[in-house]
Every structure is written in C-alpha cells, then in structure tokens.
C-alpha positions as CSV (number, residue, x, y, z in Angstrom):
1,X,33.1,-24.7,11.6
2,X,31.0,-21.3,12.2
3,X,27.0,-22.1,11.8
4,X,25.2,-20.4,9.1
5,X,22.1,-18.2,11.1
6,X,19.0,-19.0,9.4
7,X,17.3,-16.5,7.5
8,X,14.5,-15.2,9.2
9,X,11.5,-12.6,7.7
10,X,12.9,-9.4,9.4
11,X,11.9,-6.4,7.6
12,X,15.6,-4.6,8.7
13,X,17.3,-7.1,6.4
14,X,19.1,-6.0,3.1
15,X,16.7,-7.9,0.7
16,X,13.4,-6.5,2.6
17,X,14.9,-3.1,2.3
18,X,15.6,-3.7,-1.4
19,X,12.4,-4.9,-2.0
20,X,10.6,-2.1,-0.6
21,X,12.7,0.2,-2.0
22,X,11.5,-0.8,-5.4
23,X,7.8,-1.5,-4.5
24,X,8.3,2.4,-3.4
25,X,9.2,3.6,-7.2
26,X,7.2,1.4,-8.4
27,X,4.2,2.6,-6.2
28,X,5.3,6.2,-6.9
29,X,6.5,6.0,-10.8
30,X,4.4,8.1,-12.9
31,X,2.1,9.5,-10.0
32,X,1.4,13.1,-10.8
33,X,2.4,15.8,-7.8
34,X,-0.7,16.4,-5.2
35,X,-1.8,12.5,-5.5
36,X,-2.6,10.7,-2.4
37,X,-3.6,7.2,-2.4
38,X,-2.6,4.0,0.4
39,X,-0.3,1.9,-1.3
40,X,1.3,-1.5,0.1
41,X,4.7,-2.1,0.2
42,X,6.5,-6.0,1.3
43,X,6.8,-6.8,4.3
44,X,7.7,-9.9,6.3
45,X,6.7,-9.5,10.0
46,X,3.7,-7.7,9.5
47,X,1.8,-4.7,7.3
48,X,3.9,-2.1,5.7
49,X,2.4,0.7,3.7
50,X,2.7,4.2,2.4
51,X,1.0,7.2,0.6
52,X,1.7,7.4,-3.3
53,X,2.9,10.8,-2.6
54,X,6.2,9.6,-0.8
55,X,5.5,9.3,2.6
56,X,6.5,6.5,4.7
57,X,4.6,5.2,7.9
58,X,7.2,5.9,11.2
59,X,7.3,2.3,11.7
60,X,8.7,-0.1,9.0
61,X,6.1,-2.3,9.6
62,X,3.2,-3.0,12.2
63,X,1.8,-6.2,13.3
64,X,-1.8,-5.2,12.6
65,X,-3.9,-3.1,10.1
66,X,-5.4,-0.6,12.5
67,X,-1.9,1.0,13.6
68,X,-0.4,1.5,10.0
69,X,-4.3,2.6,8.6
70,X,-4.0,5.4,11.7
71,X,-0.7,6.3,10.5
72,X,-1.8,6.9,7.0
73,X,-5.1,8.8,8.3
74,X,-2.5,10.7,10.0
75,X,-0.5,11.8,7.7
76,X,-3.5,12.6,5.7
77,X,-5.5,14.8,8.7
78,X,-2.3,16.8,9.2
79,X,-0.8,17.6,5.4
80,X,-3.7,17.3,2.9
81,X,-7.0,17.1,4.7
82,X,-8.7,20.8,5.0
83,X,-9.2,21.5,8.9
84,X,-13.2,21.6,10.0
85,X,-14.4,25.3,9.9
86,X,-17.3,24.5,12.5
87,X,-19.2,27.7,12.2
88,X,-20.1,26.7,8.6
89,X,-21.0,23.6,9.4
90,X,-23.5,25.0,12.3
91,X,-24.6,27.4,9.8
92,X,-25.7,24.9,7.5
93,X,-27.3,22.4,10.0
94,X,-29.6,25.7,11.4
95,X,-30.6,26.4,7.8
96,X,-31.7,22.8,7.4
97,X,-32.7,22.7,11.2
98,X,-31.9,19.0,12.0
99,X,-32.2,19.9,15.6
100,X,-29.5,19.8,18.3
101,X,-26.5,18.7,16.9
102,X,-24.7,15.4,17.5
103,X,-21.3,15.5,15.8
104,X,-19.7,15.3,12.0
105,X,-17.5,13.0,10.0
106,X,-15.4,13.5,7.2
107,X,-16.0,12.4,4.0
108,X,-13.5,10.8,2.0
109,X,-13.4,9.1,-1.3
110,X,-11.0,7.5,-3.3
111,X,-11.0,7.2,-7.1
112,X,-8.5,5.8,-9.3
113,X,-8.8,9.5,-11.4
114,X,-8.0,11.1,-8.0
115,X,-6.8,9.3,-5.4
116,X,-8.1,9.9,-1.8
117,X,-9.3,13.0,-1.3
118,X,-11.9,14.9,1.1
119,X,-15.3,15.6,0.0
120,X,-16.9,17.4,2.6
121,X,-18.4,16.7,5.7
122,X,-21.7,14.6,7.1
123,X,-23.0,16.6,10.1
124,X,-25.9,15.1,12.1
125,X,-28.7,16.4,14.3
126,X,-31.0,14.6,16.6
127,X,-33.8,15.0,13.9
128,X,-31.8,14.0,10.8
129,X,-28.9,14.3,8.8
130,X,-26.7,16.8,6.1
131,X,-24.1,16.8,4.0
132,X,-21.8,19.9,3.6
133,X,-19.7,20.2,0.4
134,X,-16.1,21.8,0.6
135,X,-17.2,25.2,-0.5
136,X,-19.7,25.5,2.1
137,X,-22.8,24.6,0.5
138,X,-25.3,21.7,2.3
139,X,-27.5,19.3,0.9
140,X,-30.1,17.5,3.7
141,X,-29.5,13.9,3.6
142,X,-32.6,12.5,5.7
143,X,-34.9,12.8,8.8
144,X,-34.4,10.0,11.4
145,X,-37.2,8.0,12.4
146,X,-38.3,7.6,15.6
147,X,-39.1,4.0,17.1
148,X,-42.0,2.7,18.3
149,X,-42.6,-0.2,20.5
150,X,-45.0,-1.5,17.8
151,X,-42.8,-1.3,15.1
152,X,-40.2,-3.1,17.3
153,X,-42.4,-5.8,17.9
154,X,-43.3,-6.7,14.7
C-alpha cells in the first residue's frame, strides 16, 4: 500500500497558489489605475506580499519582513518614485543656509485616499533641517541644537 505524503505549508502547492491568486483580485478589485499601496497576500513558509497595482515580489515568499519590504521599496524607487534632482535640493538648503550638508531622505506617505506616494524630500545640514516639496519649493523644519556638557549632566 503506497503512503499518503503529508501535507506540508509549501507556498508551490496548488491550494497556496489558489489562495493567493484570489487574495490578488481581491487586493486589486476595484483599485483605480496609478494606486500603489503594500498589500499581503497568504503565505505558508513565510511573508508574501505585493503592490495593489499588480506587481508581485520576485520571490513567492521570504522568510523575513526586511527582504519582501526591500522588494516592494524597490519596485516603488524604480517605477513610481520621482528620481532626486540634487541641484534643487542644494538650491533650497543654501537659501535656508542649514550649513554643510549631510544627506536627504525621501518622504513617503500613505493614505487610504491615495495610497503610498512621495511627498518630497527631508534634506539636512549640520545646522538644521528642510523639507522640499515635489515642485521644488522648501519649508525649514528646525535648527539643531548643540550639546553641552551641562546640559548632559543634568
């Protein structure tokens, strides 16, 4: 007599296929055309996931968060995501004059009206910090405070 396998929780069988498969309409159903949001889809060996706008990770699943979340942020830094224009940002950080500059972050916000989307940048100085809308214009943030060994101390 021929032993029946036991079923394991491998995301390559039939019913975890199905079941993402209709998780997938389900997460895409009604979404309107430019919408980008992280949605989760089943999976039984690890984290599975996907962008409401139809794309899959490369990987059916992933045994942590962090590689599937940098697939996503992938996806989203190459196809939706503006690229940095750096002179506008410099621009904007000598008009303000937060001093030498240390670097800029995207901003990103998700909404359930929108979805994820960018909204501008963060650039910071040595002396303090701005925020650069998409259209180029910058609003100062803050000015860093220096320590003192007092103020440590207490």
């Amino acid at each position: 007599m021929a032993r029946i396998s036991e079923l394991g929780l491998d995301d390559r069988l039939p019913g975890a296929q199905y079941a993402r498969e209709m998780q997938k309409q389900l997460n895409t159903a009604g979404v309107e055309a430019g919408r980008h949001q992280f949605a989760r889809l089943p999976s039984y060996e690890g984290h599975a996931g996907m962008c409401v706008c139809g794309f899959q990770t490369p990987e059916p699943s992933y045994d942590s968060f962090g590689p599937l979340t940098a697939a996503i942020w992938a996806h989203l830094e190459a196809d939706v995501f503006p690229p940095v224009d750096e002179a506008v940002l410099i621009k904007e950080a000598r008009f303000y004059r937060i001093g030498k500059l240390i670097g800029y972050h995207r901003l990103v916000e998700t909404t359930e009206e929108h979805g994820t989307r960018h909204v501008g940048w963060l650039v910071a100085g040595v002396e303090g910090t701005i925020r650069v809308r998409p259209d180029g214009t910058g609003s100062f943030q803050g000015r860093w405070s220096a320590f003192t060994t007092e103020t440590q101390e207490g």
